[in-house]
Backbone bond lengths (Angstrom), bond angles and torsions (degrees), N, CA, C in turn:
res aa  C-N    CA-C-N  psi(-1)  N-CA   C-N-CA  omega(-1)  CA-C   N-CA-C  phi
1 X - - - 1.467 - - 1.524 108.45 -
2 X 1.409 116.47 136.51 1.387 105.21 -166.76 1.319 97.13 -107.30
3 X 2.045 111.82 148.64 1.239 112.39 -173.59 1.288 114.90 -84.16
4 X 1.398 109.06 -160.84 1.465 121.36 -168.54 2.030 94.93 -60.98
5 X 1.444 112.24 158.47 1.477 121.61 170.00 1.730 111.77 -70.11
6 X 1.142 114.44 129.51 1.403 119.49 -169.50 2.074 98.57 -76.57
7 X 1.258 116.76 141.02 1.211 146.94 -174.60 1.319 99.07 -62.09
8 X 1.542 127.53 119.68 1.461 116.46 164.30 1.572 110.21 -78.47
9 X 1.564 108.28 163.81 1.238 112.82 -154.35 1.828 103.14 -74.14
10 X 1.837 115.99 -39.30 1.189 89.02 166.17 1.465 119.71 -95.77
11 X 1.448 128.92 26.14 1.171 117.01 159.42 1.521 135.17 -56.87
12 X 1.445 115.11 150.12 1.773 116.70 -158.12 1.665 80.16 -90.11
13 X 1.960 113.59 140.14 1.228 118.48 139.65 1.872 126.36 -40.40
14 X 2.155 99.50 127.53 1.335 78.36 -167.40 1.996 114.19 -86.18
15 X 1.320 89.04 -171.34 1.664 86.22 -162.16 1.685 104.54 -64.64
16 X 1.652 108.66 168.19 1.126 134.01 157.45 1.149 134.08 -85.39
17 X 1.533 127.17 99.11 1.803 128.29 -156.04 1.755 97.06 -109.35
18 X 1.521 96.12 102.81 1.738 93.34 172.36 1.571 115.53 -112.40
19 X 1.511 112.25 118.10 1.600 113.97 -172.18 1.362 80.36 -95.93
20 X 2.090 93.93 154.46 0.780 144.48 -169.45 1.852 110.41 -110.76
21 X 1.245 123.99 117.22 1.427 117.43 -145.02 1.622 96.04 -117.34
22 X 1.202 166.06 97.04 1.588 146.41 167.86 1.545 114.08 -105.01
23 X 0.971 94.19 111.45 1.493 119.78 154.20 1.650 124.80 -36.05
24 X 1.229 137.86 97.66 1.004 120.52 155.75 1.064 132.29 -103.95
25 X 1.515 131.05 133.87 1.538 134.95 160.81 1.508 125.36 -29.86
26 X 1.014 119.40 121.71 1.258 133.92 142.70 1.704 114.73 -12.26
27 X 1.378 92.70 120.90 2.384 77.16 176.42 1.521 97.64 64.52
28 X 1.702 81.57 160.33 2.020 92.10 179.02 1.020 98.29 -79.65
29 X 1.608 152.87 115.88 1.569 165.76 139.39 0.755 91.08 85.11
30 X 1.419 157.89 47.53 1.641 154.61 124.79 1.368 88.30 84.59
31 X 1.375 109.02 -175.65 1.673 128.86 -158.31 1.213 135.12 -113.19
32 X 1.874 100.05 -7.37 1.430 111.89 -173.09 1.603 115.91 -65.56
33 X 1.415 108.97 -21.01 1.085 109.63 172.94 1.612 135.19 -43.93
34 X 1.198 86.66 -55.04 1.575 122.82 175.97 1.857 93.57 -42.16
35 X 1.043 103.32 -91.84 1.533 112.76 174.71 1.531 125.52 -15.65
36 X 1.571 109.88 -49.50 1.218 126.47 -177.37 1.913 106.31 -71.64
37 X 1.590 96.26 -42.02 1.899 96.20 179.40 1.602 89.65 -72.29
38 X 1.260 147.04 -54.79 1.483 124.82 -150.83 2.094 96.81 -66.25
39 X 1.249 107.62 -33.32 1.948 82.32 -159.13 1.481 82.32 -78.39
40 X 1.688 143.20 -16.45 1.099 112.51 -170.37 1.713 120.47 -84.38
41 X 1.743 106.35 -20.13 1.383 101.00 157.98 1.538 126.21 -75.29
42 X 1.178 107.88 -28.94 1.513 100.88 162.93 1.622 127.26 -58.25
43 X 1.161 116.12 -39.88 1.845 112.44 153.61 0.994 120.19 -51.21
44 X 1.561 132.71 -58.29 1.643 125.85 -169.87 1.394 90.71 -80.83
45 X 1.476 155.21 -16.18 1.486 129.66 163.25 1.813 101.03 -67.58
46 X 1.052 131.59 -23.57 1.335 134.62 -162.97 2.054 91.08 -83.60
47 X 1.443 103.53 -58.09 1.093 111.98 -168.83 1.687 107.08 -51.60
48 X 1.579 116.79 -30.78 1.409 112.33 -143.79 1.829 82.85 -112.09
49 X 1.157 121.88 17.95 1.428 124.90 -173.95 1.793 107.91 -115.80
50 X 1.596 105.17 -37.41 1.400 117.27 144.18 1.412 139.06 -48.27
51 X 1.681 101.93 -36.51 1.222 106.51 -173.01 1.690 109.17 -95.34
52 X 1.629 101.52 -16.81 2.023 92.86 158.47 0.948 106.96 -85.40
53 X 1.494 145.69 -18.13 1.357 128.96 178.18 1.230 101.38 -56.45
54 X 1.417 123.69 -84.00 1.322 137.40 177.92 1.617 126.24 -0.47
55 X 1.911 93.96 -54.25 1.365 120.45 166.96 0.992 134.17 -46.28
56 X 1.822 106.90 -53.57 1.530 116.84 -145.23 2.077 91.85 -114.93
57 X 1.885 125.81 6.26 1.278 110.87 -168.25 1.769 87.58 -124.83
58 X 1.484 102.48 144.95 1.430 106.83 172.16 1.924 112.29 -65.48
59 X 1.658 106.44 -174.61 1.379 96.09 -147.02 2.147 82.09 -78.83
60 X 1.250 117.34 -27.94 1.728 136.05 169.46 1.648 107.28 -28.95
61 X 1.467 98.08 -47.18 1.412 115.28 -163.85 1.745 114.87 -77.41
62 X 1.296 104.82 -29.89 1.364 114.03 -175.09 1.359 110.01 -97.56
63 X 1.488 110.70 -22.25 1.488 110.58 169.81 1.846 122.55 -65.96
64 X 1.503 76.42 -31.70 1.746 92.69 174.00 2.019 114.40 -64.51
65 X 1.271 107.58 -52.95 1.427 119.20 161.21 1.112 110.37 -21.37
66 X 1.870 92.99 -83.16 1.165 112.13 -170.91 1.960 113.16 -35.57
67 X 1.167 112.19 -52.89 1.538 131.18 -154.90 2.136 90.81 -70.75
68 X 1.106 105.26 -34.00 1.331 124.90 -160.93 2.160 94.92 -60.45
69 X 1.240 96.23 -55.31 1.137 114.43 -164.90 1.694 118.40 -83.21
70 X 1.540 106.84 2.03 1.045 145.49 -178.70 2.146 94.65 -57.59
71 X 1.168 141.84 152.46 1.352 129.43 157.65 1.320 124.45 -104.34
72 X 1.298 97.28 -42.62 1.849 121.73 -178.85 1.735 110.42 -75.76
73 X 1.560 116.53 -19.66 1.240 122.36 -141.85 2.089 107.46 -72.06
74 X 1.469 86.77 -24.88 1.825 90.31 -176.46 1.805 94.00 -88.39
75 X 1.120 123.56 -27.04 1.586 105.48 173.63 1.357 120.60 -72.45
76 X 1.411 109.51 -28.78 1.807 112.45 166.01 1.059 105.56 -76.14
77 X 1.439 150.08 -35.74 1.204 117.33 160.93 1.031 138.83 -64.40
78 X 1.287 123.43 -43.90 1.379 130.23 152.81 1.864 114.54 -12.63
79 X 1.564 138.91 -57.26 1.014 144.13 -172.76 1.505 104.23 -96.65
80 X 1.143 132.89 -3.87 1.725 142.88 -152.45 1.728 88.24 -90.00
81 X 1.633 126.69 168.24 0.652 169.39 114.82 1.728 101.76 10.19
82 X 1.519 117.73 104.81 1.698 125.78 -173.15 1.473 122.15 98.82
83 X 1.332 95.93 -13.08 1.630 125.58 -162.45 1.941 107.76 -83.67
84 X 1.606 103.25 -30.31 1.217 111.01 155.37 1.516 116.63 -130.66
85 X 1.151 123.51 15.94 1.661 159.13 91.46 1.708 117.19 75.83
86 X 0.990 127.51 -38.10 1.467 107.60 -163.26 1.563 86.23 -135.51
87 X 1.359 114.72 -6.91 1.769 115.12 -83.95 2.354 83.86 -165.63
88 X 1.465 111.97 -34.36 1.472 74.10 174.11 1.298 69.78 -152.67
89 X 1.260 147.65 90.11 1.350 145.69 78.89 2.054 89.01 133.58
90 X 1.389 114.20 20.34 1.469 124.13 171.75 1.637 115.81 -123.61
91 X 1.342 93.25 141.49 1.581 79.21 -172.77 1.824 106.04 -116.44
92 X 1.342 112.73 156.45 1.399 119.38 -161.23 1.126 131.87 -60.09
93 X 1.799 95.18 1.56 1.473 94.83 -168.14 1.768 97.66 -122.23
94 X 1.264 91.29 11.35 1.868 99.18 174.44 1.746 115.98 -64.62
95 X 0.961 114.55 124.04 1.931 113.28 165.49 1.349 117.30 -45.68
96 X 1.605 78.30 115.06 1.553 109.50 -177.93 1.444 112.84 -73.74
97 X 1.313 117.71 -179.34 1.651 127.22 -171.16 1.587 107.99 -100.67
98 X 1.562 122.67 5.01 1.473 112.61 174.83 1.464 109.26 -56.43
99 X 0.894 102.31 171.29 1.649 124.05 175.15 1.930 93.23 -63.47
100 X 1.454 124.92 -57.41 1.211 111.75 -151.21 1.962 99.64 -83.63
101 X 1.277 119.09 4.37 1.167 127.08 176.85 1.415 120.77 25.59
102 X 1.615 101.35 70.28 1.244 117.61 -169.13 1.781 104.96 -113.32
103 X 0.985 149.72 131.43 1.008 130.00 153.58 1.838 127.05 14.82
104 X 1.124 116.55 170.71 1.691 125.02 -174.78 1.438 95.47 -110.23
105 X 1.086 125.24 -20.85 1.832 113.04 177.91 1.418 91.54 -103.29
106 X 1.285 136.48 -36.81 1.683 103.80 -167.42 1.924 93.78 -75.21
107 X 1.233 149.82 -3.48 1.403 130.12 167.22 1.291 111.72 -107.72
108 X 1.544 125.97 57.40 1.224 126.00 176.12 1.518 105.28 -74.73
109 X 1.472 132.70 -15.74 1.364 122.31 174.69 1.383 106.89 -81.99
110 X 0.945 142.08 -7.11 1.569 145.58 -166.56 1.780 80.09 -59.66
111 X 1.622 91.04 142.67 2.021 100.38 160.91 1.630 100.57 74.20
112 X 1.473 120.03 -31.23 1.420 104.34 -155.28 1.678 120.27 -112.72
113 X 1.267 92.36 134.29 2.173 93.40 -156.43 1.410 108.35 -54.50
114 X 1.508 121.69 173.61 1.491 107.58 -160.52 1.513 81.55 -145.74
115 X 1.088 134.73 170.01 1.703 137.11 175.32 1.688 88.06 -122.11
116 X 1.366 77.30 171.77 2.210 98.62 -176.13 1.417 100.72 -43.18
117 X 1.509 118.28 -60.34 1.455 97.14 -169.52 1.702 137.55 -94.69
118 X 1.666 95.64 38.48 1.153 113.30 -174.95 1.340 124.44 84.03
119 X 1.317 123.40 -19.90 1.568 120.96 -172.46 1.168 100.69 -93.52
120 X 1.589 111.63 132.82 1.078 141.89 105.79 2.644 108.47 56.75
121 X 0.790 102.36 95.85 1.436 109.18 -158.90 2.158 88.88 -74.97
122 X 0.923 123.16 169.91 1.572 128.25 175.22 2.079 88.85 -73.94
123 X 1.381 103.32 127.63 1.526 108.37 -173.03 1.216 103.66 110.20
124 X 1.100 150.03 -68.76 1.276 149.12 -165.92 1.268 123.89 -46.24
125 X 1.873 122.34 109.53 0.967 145.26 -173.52 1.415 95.57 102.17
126 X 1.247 138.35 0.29 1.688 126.04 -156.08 1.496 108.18 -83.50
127 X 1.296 110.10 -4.14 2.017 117.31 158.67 1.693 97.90 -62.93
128 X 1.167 97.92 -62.76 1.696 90.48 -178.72 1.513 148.08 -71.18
129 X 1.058 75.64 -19.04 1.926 101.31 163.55 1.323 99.10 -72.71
130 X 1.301 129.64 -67.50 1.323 128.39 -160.83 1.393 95.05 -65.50
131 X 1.550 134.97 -59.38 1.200 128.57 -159.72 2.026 101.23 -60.66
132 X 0.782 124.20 -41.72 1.718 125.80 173.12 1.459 102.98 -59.68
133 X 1.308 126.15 -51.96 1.578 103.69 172.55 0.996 139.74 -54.32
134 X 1.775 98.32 -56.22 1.534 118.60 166.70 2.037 110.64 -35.12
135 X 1.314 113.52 -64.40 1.195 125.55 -164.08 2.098 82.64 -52.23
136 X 1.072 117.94 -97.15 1.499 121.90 -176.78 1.386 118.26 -3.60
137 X 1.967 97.09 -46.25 1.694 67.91 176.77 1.426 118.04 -109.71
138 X 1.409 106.21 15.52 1.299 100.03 155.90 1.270 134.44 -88.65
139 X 1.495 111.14 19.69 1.117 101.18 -160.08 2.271 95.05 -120.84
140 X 1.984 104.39 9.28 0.753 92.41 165.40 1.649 139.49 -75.64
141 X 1.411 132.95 -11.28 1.106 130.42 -176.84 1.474 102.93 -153.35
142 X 1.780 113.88 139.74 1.104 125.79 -179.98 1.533 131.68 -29.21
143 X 1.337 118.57 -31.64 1.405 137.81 159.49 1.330 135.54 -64.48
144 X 1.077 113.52 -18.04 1.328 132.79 -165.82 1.660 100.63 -121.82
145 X 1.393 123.67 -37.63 1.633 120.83 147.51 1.804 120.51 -30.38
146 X 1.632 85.11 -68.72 1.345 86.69 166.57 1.468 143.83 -77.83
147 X 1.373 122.60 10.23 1.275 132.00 141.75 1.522 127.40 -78.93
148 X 1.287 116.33 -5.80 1.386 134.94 177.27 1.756 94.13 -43.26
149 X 1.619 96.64 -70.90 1.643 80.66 -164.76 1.361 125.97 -81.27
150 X 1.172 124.98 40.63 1.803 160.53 157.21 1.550 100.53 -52.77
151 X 1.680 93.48 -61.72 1.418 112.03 -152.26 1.500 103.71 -77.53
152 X 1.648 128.14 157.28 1.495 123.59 -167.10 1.755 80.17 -163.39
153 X 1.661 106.49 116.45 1.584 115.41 171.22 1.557 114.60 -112.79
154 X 1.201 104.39 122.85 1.543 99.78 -169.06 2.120 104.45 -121.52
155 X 0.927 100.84 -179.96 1.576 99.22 173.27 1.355 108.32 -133.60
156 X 1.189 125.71 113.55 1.323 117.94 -176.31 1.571 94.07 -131.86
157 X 1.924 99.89 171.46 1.290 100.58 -152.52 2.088 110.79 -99.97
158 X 1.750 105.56 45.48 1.403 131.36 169.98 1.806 91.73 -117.18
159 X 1.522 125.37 -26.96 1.169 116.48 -167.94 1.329 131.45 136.91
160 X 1.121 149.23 -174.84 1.672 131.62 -173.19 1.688 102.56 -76.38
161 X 0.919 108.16 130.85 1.873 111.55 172.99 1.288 104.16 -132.81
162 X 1.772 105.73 119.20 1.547 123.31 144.82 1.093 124.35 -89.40
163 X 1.527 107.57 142.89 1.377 132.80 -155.80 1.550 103.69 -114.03
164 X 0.778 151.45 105.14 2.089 160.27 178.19 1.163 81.60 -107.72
165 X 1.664 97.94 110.07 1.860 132.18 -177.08 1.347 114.30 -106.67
166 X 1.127 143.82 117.19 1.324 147.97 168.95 1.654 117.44 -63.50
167 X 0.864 119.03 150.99 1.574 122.56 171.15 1.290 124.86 -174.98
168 X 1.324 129.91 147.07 1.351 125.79 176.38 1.255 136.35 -6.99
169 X 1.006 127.34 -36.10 1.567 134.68 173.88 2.043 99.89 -100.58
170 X 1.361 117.95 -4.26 1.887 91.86 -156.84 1.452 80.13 -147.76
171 X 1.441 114.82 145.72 1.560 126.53 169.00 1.490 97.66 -165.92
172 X 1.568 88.17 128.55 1.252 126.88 -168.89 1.488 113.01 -61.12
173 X 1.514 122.79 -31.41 1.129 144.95 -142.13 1.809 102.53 -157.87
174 X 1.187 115.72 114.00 1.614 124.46 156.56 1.391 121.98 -16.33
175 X 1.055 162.90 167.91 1.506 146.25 -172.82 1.816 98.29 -106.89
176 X 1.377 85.59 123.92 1.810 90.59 -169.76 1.461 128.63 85.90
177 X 1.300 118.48 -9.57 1.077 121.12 -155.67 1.356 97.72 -117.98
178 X 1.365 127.44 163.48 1.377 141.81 142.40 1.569 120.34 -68.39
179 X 1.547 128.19 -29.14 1.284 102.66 156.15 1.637 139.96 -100.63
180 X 1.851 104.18 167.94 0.917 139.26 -145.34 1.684 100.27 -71.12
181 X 1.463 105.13 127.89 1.584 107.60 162.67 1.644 109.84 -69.23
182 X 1.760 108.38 151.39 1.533 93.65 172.99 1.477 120.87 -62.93
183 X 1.121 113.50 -32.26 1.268 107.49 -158.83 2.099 100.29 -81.70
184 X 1.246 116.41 7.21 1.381 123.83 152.98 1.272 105.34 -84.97
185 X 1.160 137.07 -40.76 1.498 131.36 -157.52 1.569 84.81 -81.73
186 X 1.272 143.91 -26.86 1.459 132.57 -167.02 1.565 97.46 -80.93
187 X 1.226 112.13 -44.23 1.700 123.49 -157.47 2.045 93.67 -78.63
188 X 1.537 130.72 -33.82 1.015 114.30 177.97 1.720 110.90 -92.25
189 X 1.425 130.68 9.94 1.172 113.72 179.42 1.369 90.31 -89.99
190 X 1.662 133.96 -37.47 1.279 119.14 -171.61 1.595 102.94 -79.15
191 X 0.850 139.71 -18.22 1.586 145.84 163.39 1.867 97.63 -34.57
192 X 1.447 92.05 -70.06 1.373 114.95 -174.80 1.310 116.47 -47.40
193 X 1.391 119.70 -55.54 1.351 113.08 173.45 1.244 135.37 -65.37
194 X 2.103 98.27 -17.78 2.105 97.20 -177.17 1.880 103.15 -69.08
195 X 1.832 107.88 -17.51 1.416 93.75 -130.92 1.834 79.09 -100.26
196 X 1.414 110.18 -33.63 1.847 112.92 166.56 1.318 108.33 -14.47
197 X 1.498 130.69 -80.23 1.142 119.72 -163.42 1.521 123.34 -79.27
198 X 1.098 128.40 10.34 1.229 124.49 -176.98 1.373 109.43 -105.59
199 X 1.678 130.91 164.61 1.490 113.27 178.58 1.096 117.04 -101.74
200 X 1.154 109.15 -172.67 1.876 125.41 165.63 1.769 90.75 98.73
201 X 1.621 108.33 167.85 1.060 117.68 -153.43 1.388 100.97 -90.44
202 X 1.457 117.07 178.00 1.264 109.31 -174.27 2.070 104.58 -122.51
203 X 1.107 100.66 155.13 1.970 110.36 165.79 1.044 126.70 -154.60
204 X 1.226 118.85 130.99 1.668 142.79 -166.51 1.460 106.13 -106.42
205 X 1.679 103.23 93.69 1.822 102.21 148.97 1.735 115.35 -85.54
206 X 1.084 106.03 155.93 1.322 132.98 176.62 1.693 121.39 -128.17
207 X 1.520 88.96 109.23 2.151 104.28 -169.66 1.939 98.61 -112.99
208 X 1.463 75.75 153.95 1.258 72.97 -163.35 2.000 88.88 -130.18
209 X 1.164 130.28 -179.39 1.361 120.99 171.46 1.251 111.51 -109.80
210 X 1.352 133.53 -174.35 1.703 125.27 -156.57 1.893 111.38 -127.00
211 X 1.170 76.53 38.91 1.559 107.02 -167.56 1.966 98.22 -60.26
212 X 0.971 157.35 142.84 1.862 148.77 153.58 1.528 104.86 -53.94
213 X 1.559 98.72 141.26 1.265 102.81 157.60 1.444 124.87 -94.52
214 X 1.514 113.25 148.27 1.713 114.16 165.08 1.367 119.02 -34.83
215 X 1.354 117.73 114.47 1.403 130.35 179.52 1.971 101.07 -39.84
216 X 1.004 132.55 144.81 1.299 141.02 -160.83 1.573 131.70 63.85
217 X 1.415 103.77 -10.15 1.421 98.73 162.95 1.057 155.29 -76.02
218 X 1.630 144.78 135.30 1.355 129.88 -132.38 1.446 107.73 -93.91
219 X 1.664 107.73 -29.96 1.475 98.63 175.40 1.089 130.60 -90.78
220 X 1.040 125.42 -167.57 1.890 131.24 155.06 1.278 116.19 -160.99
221 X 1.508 108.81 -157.41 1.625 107.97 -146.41 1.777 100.31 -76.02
222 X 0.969 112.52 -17.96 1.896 88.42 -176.44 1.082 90.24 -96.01
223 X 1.704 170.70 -22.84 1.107 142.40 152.17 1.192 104.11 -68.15
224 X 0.809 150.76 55.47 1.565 139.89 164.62 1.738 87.76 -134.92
225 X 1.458 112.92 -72.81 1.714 115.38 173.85 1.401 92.93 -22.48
226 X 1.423 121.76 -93.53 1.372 131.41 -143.65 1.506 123.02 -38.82
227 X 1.547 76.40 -34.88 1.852 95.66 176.92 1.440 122.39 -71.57
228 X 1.123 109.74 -60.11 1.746 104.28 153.12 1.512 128.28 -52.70
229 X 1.099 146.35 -9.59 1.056 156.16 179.21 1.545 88.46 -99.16
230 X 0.798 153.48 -21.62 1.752 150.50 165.77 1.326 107.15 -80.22
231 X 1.643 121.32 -48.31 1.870 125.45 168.24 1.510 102.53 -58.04
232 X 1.515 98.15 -41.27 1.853 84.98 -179.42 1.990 114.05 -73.41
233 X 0.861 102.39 -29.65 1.757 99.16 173.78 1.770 108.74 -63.58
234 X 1.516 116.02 -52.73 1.217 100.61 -167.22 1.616 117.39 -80.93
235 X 1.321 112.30 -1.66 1.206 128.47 -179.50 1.509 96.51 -72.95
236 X 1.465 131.62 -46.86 1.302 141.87 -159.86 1.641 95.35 -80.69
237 X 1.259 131.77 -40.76 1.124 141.06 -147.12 1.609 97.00 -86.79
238 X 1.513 105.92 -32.06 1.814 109.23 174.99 1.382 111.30 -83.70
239 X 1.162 133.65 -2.86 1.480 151.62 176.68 1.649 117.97 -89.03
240 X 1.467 109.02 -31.51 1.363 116.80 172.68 1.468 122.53 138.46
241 X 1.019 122.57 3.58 1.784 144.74 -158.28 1.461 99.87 -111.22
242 X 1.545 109.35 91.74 1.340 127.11 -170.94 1.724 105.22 -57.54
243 X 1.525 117.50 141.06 1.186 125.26 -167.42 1.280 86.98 -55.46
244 X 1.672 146.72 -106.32 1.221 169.59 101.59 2.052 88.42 105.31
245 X 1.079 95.14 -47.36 1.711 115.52 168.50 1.739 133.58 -29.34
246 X 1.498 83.71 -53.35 1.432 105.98 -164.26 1.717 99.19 -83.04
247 X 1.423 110.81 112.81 1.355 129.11 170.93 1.131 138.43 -91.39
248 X 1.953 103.36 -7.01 1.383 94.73 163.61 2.013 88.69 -179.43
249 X 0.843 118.93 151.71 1.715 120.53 166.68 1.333 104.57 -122.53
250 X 1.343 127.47 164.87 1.532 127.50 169.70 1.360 108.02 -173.66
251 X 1.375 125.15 154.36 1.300 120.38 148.52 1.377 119.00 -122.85
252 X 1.199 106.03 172.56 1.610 119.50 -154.84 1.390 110.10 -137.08
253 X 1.482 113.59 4.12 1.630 123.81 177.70 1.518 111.23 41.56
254 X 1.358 121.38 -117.84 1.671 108.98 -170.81 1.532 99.29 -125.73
255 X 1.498 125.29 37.59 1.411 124.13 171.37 1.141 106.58 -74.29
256 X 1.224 135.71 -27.77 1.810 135.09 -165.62 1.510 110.99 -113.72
257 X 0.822 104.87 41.24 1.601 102.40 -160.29 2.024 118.39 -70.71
258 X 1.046 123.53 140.30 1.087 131.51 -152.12 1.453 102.01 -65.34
259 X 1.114 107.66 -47.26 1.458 118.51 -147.22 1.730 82.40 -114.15
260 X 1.383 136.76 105.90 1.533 132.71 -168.25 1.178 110.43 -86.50
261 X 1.702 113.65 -29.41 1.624 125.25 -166.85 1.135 93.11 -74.01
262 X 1.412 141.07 -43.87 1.563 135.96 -173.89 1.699 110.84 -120.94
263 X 1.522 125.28 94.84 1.096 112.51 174.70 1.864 126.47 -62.91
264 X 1.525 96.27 -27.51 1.513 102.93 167.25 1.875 117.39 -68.42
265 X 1.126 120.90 9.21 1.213 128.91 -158.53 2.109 97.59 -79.60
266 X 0.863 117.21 117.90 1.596 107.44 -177.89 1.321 116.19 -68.30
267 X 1.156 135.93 -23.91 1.708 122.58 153.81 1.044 141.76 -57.19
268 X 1.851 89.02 3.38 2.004 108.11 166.33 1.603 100.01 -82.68
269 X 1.149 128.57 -22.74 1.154 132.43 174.13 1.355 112.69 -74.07
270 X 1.511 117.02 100.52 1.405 123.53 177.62 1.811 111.54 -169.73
271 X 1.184 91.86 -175.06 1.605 114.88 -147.49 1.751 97.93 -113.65
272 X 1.147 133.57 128.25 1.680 115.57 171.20 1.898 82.16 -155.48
273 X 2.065 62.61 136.62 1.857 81.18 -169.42 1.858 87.02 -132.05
274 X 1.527 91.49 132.54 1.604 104.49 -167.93 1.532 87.82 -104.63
275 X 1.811 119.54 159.83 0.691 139.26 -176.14 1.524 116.80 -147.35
276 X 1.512 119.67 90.86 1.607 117.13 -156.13 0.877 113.84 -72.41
277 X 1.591 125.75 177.01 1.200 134.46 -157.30 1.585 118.28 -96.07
């Protein structure tokens, strides 16, 4: 194969031909653009939706938000300060465990829904209402003092729930039985009367402790719960707490038990009457 022709000596080097190649894209300037303007108007609508909130809610209103959006905030209350309250040897206005560790009356909105113009939803404050009544009228006669620390007020997020606690010296209930000791029938008529005037519906669990039964006996603990949780409704119902009320009764025998380290423990034996929101 013969090679290239050899260069005469005064022949000129021949020229240099450099193409020029461009690429064009697909579509007029491709599309990423597009993508990049939608998430960035979606921020400044986000941003400029923040900034009327900000505007248009008092400083009450945003604390409420704020508190709203909170995750942990109904389980710290739940254990916080009022929570065993009137009721096991703390009082309601003791410093609570929030983060802003303010007192228990200056965060009475904590947990509680707020409407557009900031006030206050039907329920709101009704832990404290009830807990100020309750205390008053227990605080009319020596007996009823000392059932005080019986009582256990908590706020949970179905609604305020009292708890009627059993213990060594106090039982709510006869041993085995569905009926009522007197000094329960005293402690649920005033029960009855804090919770009468306030709204939302009412529900009765019934706990029982995990104690054995006597070999031959026919019942056990969820008929026994259920059954007291029925003495506890009509007991409430002779106190003032219109039937029409009652949204649900149940018992739960010794699955929930208060005290977990000891299911035989008798302060698993108790009464909790919810009151919705």
């Amino acid at each position: 194969m013969a090679g290239p022709a050899k260069r005469g000596k005064n022949e000129p080097p021949p020229p240099i031909i450099v193409k020029k190649v461009t690429v064009v894209a697909g579509g007029h300037h491709g599309g990423a653009w597009k993508v990049a303007y939608a998430d960035f108007v979606t921020a400044m609508m986000a941003f400029f939706l923040l900034m009327w909130l900000l505007g248009a809610t008092t400083e009450k209103q945003r604390k409420g938000i704020a508190d709203y959006f909170t995750p942990t905030l109904v389980k710290m209350r739940e254990s916080s300060a009022g929570s065993s309250g009137l009721l096991g040897g703390n009082s309601i206005t003791d410093v609570d465990n929030y983060p802003n560790r303010q007192g228990q009356t200056g965060t009475k909105t904590l947990t509680i829904p707020r409407d557009a113009t900031g006030g206050a939803k039907e329920g709101a404050g009704k832990v404290q209402r009830m807990q100020q009544s309750l205390k008053q009228k227990l605080e009319r006669s020596e007996t009823l003092r000392k059932l005080a620390r019986q009582v256990r007020m908590t706020v949970t997020p179905d609604g305020v729930r009292i708890d009627l606690v059993d213990d060594a010296d106090f039982a709510m209930f006869r041993l085995g039985t569905t009926v009522l000791t007197p000094q329960a029938v005293q402690l649920l008529a005033v029960i009855g009367q804090t919770v009468a005037p306030e709204p939302g519906t009412v529900m009765v669990r019934g706990h029982t402790d995990a104690l054995p039964w006597r070999a031959g006996q026919v019942t056990n603990n969820w008929s026994l719960s259920a059954g007291r949780a029925e003495a506890t409704r009509q007991a409430l119902m002779r106190s003032g707490i219109r039937e029409d009320r009652f949204r649900r009764i149940e018992g739960v025998a010794d699955r929930e038990p208060l005290i977990a380290d000891n299911p035989q423990d008798p302060r698993n034996r108790r009464m909790s009457i919810i009151v919705g929101n």
